[in-house]
Structure formats: C-alpha cells, structure tokens
C-alpha positions as CSV (number, residue, x, y, z in Angstrom):
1,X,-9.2,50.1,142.7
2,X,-9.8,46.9,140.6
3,X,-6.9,44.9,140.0
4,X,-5.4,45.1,136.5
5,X,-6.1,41.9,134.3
6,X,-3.3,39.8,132.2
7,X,-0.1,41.6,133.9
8,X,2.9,39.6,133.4
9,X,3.9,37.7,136.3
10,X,6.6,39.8,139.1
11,X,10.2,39.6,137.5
12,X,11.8,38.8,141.3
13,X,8.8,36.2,143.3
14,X,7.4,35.5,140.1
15,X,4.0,36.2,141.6
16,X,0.6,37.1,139.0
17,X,-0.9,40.0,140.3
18,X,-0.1,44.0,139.8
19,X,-1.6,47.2,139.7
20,X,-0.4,50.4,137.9
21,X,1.6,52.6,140.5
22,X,4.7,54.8,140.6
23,X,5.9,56.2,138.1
24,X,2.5,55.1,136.3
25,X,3.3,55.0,132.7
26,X,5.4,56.4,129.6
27,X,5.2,56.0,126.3
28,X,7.7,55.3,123.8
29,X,8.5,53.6,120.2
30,X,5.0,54.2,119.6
31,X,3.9,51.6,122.6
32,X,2.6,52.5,126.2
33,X,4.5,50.7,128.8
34,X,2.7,50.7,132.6
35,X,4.4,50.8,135.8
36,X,2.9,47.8,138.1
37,X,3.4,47.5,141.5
38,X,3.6,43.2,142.6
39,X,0.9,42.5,145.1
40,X,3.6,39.9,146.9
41,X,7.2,41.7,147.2
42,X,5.8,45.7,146.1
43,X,8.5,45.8,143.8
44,X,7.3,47.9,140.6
45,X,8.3,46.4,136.8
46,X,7.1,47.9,133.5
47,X,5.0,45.8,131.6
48,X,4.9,44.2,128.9
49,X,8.3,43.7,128.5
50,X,9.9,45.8,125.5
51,X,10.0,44.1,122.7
52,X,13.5,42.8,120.5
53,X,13.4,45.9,118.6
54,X,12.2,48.6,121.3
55,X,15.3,47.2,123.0
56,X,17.6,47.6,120.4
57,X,16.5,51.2,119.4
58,X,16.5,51.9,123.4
59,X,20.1,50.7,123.6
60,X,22.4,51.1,120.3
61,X,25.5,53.2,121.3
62,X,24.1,56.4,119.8
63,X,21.1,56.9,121.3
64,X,22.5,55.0,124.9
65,X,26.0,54.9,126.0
66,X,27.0,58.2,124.1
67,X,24.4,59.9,125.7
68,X,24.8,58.9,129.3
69,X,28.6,57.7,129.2
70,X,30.7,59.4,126.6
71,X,34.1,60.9,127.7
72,X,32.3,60.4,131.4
73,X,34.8,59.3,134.0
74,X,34.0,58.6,137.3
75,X,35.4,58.0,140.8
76,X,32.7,55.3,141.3
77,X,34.6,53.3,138.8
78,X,38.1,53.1,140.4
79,X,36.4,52.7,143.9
80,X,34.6,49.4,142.7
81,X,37.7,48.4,141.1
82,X,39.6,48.7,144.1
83,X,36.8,47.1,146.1
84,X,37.1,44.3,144.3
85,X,41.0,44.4,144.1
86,X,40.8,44.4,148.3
87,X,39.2,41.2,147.5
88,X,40.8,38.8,144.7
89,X,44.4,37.9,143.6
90,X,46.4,39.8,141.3
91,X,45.7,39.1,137.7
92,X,42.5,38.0,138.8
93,X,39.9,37.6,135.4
94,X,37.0,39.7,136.2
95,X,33.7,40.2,133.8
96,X,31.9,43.3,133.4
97,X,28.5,42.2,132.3
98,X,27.1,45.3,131.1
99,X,30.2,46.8,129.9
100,X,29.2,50.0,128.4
101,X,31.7,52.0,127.2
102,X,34.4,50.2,129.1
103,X,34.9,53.2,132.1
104,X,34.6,49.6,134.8
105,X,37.5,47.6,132.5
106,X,39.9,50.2,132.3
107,X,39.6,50.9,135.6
108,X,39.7,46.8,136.5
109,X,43.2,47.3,134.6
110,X,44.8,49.7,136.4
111,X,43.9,48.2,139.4
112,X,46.3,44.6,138.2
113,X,43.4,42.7,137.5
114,X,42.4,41.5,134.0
115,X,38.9,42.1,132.8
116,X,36.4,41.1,130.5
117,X,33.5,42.4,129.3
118,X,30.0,41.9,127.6
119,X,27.2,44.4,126.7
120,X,23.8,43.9,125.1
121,X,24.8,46.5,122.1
122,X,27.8,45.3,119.7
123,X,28.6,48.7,119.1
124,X,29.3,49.5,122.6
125,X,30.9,46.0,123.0
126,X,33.5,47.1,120.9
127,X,34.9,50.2,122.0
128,X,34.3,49.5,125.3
129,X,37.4,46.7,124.4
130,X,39.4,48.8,122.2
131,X,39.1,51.5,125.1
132,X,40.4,48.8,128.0
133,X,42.4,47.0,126.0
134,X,40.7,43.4,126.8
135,X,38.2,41.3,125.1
136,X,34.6,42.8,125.2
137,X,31.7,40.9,123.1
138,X,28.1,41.1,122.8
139,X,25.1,39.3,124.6
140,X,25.0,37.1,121.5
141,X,28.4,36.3,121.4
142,X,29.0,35.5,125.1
143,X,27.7,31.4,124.5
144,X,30.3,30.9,122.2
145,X,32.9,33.0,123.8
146,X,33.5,31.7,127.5
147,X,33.3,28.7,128.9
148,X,31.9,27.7,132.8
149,X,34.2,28.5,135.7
150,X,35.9,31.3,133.3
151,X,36.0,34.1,135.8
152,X,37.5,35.1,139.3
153,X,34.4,37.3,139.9
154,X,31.4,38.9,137.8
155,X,30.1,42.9,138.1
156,X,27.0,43.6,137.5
157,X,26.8,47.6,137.7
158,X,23.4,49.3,137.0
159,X,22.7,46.5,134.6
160,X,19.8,44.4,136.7
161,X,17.1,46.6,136.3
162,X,17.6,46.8,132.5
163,X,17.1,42.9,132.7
164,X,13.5,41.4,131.5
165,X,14.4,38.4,134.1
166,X,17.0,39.1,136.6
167,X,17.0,36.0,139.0
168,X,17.3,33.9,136.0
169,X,20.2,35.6,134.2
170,X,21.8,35.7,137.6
171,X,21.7,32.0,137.7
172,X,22.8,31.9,134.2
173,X,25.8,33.5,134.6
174,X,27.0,32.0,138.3
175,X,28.0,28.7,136.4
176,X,30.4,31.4,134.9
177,X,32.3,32.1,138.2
178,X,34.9,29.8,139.5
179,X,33.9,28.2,142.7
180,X,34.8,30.3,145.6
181,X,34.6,33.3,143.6
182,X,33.0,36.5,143.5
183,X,29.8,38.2,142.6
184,X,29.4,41.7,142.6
185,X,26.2,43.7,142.0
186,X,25.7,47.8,142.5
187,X,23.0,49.7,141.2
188,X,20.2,52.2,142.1
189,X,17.5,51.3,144.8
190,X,14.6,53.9,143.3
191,X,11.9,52.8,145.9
192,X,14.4,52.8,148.8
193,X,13.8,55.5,151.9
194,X,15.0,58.6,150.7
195,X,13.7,62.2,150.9
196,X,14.3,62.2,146.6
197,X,11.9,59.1,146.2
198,X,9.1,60.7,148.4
199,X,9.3,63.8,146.9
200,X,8.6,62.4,143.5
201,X,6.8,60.4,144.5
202,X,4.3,62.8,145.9
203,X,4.8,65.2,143.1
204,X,3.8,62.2,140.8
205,X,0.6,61.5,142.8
206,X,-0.4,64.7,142.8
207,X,-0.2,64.9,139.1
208,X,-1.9,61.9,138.6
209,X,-4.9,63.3,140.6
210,X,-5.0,66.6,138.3
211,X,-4.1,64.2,135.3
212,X,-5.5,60.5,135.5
213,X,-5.1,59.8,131.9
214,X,-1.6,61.3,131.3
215,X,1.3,59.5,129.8
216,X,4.8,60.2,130.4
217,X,7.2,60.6,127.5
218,X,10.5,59.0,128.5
219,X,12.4,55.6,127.8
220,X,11.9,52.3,129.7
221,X,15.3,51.4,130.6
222,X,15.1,50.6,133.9
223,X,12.5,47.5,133.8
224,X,12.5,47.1,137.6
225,X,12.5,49.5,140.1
226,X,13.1,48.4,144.0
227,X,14.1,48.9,147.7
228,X,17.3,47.4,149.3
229,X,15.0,44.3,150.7
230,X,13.6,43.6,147.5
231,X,17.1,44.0,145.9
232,X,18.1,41.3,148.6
233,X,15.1,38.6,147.4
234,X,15.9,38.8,144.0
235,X,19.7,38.2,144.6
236,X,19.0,35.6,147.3
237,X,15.9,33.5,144.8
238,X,18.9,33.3,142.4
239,X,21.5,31.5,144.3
240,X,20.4,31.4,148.2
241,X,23.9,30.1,149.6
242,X,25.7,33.2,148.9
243,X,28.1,34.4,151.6
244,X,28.0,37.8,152.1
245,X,31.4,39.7,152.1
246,X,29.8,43.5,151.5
247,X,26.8,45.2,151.5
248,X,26.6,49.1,151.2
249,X,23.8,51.6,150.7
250,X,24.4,55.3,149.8
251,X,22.8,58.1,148.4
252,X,23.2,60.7,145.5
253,X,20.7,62.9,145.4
254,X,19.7,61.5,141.9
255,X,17.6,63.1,140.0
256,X,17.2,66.5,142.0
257,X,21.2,67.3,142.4
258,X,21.0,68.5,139.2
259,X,17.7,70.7,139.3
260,X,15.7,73.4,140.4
261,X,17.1,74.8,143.7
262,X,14.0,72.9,145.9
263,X,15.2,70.0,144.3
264,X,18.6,70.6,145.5
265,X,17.6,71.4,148.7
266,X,15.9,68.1,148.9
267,X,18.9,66.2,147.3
268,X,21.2,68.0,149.4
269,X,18.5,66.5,152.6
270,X,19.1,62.8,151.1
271,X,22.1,63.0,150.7
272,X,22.7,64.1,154.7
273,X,20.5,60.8,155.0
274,X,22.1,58.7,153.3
275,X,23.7,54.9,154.6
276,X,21.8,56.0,158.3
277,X,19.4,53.9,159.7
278,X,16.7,55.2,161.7
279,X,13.5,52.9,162.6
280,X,14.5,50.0,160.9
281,X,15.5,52.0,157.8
282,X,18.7,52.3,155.8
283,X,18.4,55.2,153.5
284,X,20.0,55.8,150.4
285,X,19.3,55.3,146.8
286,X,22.6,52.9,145.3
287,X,23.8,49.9,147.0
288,X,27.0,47.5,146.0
289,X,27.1,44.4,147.3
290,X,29.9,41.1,146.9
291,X,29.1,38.0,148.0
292,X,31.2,34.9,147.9
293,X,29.7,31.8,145.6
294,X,29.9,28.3,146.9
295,X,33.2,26.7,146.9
296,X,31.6,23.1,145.9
C-alpha cells in the first residue's frame, strides 16, 4: 500500500507519516474524517483535525453530555474520588478538566475535597457547577480564571483523546498544579489487548475487504485512539520527571456488553481478561493513572 500524502503530523511523537487503518473513516458535518495509523509509535488519530465549528456542533450539551451523561451516575466516579482522597489533604483544590456534567465534582465533594472544573462547552460548564456546587467555567474562560500553582491535583478523565494536541495541553496545564502535586489521567485504551478490540477489529477488516470504499456514519470524538504504551509516551513527552504513584488497567467489555449475545460472549471473555498479563501483555481497555509532579 502507498503511503498517504499531506497527513498531519502524529499528535503524541509528532512524527509525518500515516496510513488509513482501523477504524478507517466516518463521515460527519458533511466532512470525511480518516483514521491514520503513525508509522513511528502505531497510535491511530483522525485527520484533519475537526474544525472550530465541527467541534462545537460535536460537543454542545444537547447533542453531547445529555446524550451520554444525563441523570448517569456512576461508581467509577466515587472510586476516583476516593483514589485521589487516599492521596491529598483534606480540602485539597482539585480540577476536573473536562468536567461534563459535574458527576467527577460532586463526587470530589463528598469525598472533603474542594473541586473545580472546566469543560470545552459553556453550557455544560454551567450545570456541571450549579450541580457540584463549585466553580466550573469554560475552555475560554479558564486564562482569565486561575492562576499558576492554583490546584492540589488535576483529573483528566476520558478527556485526552478528544484533544487535537494532547502532550501540549498537558504541559499547558502542569504550570497549574502546585509543586509536589498531583496529576491524574483515566481514560479508554481502544488499541490495547483485549478480545473486544480484536474482534472489531477483524469484523472491521473484513468489511473493508467486501467494502473498500465505505464510509462510516458516526462522530469523531475520540481524536486519538491508543494502547497503554502509547498512553505512557504521550504522558511521559509532556512532562518526563513524573513520579509514578498509580497505574491501573482494566476492562469493560465496551462496546459489546451491551449487544448481541456473541458480543456478550466476547465482552464477557475480556472482561475475564482484564488487568492480567500474559506474554508481556496487560489486557484491558481503561487505565487510571496518578503521578506526582516535580516538587521544584
């Protein structure tokens, strides 16, 4: 296969080069966005990027966090709450960067510390901080709203792989984090080992094969899609001196739990899987990690 001309450069090594792979390509606000797998680290990233509007359409609180998050509570929430808790002082100040609907600051609350939040959508900036009870602004307003060294510890959760450039707003916002404190980062690992990723994965290729020229319908929210060593790289470009205090992988069956009984079947497999390592592999497809930011 030839090599696919005037791809953006790899949004973790920042490495030109990419072909079209996995999941291939979908089309939406009237635009066709390709999968491309890097040549240097095999992570996969949609290209081009989406543009200011396509990202606002993709994330208003409508068509987003209603959909996905409304009225959705979750154990996952209180668990990296108390993680966290296990881990700072009472009171601490704690940002949720990528805030949603707030689910991650009310539970920051109950656990005694005192959060924070930001999200790309206004709308969902605001009652995520009428919900928690704390202050919550936008992307845009964040600048103007905190100062360096304002926070105990930053979350990001699921919020990376919506990011155009993930290394460098990770090193935009460690400035943010008092020295000695903490970052904390959880999300999905979509090309991590897992009986779910092979599965579609082999579905997909077969389809491919019967359809060359088909096009997905679907929405390009997750911009980045990686294993738990790629996950590692981009996390370790942006601030290499990190001190690791805990690093996690699981699985959840996602998307099959939910589906036809094969797919249960094979979600149900992963998720027997899931956190082992066999031959040098941890499977699982969500990882949380905290790591400690220089004290100096």
């Amino acid at each position: 296969m030839m090599q696919d001309r005037d791809r953006r450069a790899c949004p973790i090594c920042d490495v030109d080069g990419g072909r079209v792979d996995f999941p291939y390509a979908i089309r939406f606000n009237d635009q066709t966005f390709d999968y491309v797998r890097c040549d240097n680290c095999a992570a996969v990233f949609v290209d081009p990027v989406p543009d200011e509007a396509t990202f606002s359409r993709m994330y208003q609180k409508s068509a987003y966090h209603d959909l996905h998050y409304l009225d959705r509570e979750s154990p996952k929430y209180d668990r990296s709450a108390a993680l966290l808790k296990g881990l700072l002082p009472d009171g601490a100040k704690v940002l949720d960067y990528g805030c949603g609907l707030g689910a991650l600051l009310a539970a920051l609350g109950r656990a005694g510390l005192t959060p924070c939040g930001v999200d790309f959508d206004p709308e969902a900036a605001r009652y995520a901080g009428e919900r928690a009870g704390c202050k919550a602004v936008s992307v845009a307003e964040f600048p103007t709203s905190f100062t360096p060294a304002s926070f105990d510890a930053i979350h990001f959760g699921d919020v990376l792989e919506h990011l155009p450039a993930p290394v460098e707003t990770l090193r935009e916002l460690l400035p943010f984090i008092k020295p000695g404190g903490l970052l904390s980062i959880e999300g999905p690992l979509e090309q991590n080992p897992s009986p779910v990723y092979w599965a579609a994965r082999a579905f997909g290729g077969l389809k491919r094969v019967v359809k060359p020229a088909h096009v997905g319908a679907g929405v390009p929210t997750h911009l980045l899609r990686v294993n738990a060593r790629q996950q590692r790289l981009m996390i370790d470009r942006a601030e290499p001196r990190l001190e690791q205090l805990h690093w996690q992988i699981r699985e959840t069956g996602w998307p099959y739990a939910g589906g036809s009984a094969l797919k249960r079947v094979i979600a149900a497999l992963a998720g027997s899987l899931g956190g082992r390592s066999i031959g040098g592999m941890t499977f699982g497809n969500r990882f949380h990690g905290v790591f400690r930011i220089p004290g100096d």
